[in-house]
PyMOL CGO cylinders between C-alpha atoms (Angstrom):
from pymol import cmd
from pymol.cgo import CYLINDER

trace = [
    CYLINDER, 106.49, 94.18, 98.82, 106.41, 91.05, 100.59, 0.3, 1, 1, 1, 1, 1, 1,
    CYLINDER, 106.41, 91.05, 100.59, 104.78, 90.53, 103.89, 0.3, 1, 1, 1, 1, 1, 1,
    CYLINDER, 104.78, 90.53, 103.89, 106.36, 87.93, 106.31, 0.3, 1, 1, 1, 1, 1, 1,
    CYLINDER, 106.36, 87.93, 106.31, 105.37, 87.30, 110.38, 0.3, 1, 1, 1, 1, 1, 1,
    CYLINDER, 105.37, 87.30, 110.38, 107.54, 88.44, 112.98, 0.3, 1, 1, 1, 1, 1, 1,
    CYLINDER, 107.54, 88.44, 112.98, 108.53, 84.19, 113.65, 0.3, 1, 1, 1, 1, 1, 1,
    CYLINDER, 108.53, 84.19, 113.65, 109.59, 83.86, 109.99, 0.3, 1, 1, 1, 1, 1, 1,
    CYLINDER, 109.59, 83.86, 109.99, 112.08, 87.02, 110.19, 0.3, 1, 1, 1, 1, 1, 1,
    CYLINDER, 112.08, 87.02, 110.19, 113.60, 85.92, 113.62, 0.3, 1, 1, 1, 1, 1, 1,
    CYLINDER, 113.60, 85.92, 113.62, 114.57, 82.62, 112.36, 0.3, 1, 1, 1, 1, 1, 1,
    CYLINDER, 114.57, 82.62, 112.36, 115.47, 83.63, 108.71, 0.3, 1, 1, 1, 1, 1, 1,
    CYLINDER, 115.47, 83.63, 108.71, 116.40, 86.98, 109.32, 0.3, 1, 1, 1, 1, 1, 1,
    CYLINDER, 116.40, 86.98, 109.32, 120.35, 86.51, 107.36, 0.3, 1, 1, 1, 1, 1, 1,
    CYLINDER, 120.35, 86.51, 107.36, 118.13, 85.17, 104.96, 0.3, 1, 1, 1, 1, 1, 1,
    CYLINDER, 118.13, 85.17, 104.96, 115.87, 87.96, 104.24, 0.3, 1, 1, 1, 1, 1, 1,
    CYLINDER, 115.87, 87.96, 104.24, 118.72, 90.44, 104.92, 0.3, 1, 1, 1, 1, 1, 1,
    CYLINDER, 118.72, 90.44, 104.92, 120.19, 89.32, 101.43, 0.3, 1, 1, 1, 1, 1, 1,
    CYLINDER, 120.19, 89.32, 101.43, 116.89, 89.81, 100.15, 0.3, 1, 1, 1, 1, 1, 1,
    CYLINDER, 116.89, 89.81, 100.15, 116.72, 93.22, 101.04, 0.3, 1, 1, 1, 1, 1, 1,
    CYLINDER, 116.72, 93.22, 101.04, 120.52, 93.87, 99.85, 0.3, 1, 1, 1, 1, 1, 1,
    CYLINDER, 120.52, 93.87, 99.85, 118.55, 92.85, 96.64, 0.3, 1, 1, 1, 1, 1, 1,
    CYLINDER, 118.55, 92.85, 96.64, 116.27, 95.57, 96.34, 0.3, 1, 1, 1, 1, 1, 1,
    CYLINDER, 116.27, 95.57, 96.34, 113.27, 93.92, 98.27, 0.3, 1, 1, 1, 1, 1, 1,
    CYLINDER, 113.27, 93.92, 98.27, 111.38, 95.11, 100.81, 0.3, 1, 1, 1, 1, 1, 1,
    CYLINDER, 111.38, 95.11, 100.81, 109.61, 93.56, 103.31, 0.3, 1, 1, 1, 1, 1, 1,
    CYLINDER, 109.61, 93.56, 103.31, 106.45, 94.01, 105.31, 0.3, 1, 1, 1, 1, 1, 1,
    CYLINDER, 106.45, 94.01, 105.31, 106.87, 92.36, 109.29, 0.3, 1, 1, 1, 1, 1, 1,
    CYLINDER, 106.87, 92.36, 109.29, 104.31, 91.60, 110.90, 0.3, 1, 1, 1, 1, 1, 1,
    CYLINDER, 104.31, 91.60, 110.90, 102.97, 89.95, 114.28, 0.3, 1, 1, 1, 1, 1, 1,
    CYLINDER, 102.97, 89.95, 114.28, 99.48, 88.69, 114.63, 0.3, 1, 1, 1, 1, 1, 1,
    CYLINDER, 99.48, 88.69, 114.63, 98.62, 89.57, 111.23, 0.3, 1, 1, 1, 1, 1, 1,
    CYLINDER, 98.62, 89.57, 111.23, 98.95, 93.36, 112.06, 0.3, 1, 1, 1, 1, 1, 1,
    CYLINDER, 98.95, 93.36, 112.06, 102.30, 95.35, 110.42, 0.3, 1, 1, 1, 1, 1, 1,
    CYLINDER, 102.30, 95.35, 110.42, 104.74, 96.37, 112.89, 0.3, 1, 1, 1, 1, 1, 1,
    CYLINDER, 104.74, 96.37, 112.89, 107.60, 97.16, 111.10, 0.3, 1, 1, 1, 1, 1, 1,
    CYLINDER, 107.60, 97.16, 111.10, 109.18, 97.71, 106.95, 0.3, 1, 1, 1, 1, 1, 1,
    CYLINDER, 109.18, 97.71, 106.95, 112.50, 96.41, 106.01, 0.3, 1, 1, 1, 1, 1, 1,
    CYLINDER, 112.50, 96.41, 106.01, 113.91, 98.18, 103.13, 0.3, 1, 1, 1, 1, 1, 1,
    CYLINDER, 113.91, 98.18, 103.13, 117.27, 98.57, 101.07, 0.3, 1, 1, 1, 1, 1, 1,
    CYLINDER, 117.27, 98.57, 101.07, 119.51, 101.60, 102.91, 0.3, 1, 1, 1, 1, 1, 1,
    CYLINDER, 119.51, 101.60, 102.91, 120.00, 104.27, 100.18, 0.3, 1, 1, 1, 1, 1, 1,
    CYLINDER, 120.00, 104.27, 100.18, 122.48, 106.18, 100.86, 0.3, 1, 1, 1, 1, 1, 1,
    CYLINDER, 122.48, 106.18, 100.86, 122.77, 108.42, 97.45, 0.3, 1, 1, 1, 1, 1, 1,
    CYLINDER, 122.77, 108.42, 97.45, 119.46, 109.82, 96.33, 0.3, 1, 1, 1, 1, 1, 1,
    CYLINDER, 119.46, 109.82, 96.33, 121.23, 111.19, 93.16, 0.3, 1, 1, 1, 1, 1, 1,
    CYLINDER, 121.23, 111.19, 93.16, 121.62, 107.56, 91.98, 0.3, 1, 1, 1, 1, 1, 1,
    CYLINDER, 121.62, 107.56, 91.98, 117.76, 107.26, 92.16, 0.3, 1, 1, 1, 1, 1, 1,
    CYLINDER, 117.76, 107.26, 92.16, 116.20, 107.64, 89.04, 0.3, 1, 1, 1, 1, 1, 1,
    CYLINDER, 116.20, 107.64, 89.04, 112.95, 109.29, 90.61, 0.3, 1, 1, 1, 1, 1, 1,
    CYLINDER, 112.95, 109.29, 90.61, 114.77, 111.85, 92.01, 0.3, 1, 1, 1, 1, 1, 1,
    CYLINDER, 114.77, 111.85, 92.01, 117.47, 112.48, 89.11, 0.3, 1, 1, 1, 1, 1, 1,
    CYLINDER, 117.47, 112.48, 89.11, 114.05, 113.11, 86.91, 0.3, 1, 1, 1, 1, 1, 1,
    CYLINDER, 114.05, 113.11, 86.91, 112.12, 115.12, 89.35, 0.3, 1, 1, 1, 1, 1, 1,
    CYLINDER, 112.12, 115.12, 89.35, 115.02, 117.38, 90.22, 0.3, 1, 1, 1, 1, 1, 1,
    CYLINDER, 115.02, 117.38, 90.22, 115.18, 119.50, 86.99, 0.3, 1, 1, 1, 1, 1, 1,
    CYLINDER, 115.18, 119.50, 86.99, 111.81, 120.03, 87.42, 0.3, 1, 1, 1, 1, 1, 1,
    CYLINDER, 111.81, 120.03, 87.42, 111.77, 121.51, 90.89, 0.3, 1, 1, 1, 1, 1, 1,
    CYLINDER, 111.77, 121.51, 90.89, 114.57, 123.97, 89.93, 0.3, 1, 1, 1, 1, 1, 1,
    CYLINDER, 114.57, 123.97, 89.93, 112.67, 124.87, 86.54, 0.3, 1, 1, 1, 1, 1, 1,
    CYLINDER, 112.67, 124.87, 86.54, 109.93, 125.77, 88.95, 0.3, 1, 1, 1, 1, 1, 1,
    CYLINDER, 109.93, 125.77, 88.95, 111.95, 127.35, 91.38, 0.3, 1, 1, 1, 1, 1, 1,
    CYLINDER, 111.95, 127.35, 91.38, 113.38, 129.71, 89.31, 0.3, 1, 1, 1, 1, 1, 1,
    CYLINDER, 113.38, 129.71, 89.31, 109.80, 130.56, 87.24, 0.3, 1, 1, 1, 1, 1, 1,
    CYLINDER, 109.80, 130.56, 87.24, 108.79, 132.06, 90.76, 0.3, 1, 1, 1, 1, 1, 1,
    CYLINDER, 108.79, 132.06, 90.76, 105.45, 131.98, 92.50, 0.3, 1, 1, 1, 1, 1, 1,
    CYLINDER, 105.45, 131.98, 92.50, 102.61, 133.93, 91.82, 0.3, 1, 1, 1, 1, 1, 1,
    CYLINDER, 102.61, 133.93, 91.82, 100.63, 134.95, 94.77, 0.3, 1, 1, 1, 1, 1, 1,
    CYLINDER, 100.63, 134.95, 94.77, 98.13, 136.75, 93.93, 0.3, 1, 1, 1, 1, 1, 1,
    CYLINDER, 98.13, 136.75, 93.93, 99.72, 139.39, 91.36, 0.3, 1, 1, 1, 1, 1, 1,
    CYLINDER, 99.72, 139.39, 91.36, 102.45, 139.31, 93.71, 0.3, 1, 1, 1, 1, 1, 1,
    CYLINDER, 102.45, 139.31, 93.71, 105.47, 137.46, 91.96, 0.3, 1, 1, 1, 1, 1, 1,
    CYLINDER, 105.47, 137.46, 91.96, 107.70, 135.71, 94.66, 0.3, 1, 1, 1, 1, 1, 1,
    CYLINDER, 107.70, 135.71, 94.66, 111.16, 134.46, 93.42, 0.3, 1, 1, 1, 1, 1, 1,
    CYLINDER, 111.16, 134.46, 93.42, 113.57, 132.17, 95.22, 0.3, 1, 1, 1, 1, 1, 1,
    CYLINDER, 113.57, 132.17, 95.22, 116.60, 134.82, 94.68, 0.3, 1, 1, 1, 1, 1, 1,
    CYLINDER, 116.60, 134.82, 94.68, 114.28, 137.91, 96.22, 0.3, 1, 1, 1, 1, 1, 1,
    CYLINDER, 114.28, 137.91, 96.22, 113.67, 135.48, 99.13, 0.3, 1, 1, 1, 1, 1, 1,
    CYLINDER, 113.67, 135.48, 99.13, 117.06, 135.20, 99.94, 0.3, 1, 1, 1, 1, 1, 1,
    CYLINDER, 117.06, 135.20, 99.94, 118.24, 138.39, 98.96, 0.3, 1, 1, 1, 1, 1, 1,
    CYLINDER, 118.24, 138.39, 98.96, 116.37, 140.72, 101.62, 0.3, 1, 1, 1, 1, 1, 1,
]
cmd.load_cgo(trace, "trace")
């Protein structure tokens, strides 16, 4: 993540645009402190791979149920009552 002052983004901000369509984000900041991040929109979390691999995983868990204390919670008995 690059870092660049609030000066440098108004008069390249086209510039750094494109470098976000790229995949980079950016840090802006003015008098050295961060004011603001500049990242790539993502619209479709399914096409990220962090969340296409941690997805399984939450439904495996889901579906194992909760144990709370003896007391075995699972998602369809939550929804069912």
């Amino acid at each position: 993540m690059r870092t660049v002052s609030l000066t440098t983004a108004n008069q390249d901000f086209s510039k750094l645009i494109r470098e976000v369509e790229r995949g980079e984000e950016l840090v802006i900041t003015r008098r050295g402190l961060p004011v603001a991040r500049l990242l790539p929109h993502r619209g479709d979390r399914t096409a990220d791979p962090a969340w296409t691999a941690a997805y399984p995983r939450m439904m495996a868990r889901l579906e194992e149920g909760a144990s709370l204390g003896g007391l075995k919670i699972r998602r369809e008995e939550l929804y069912d009552r």
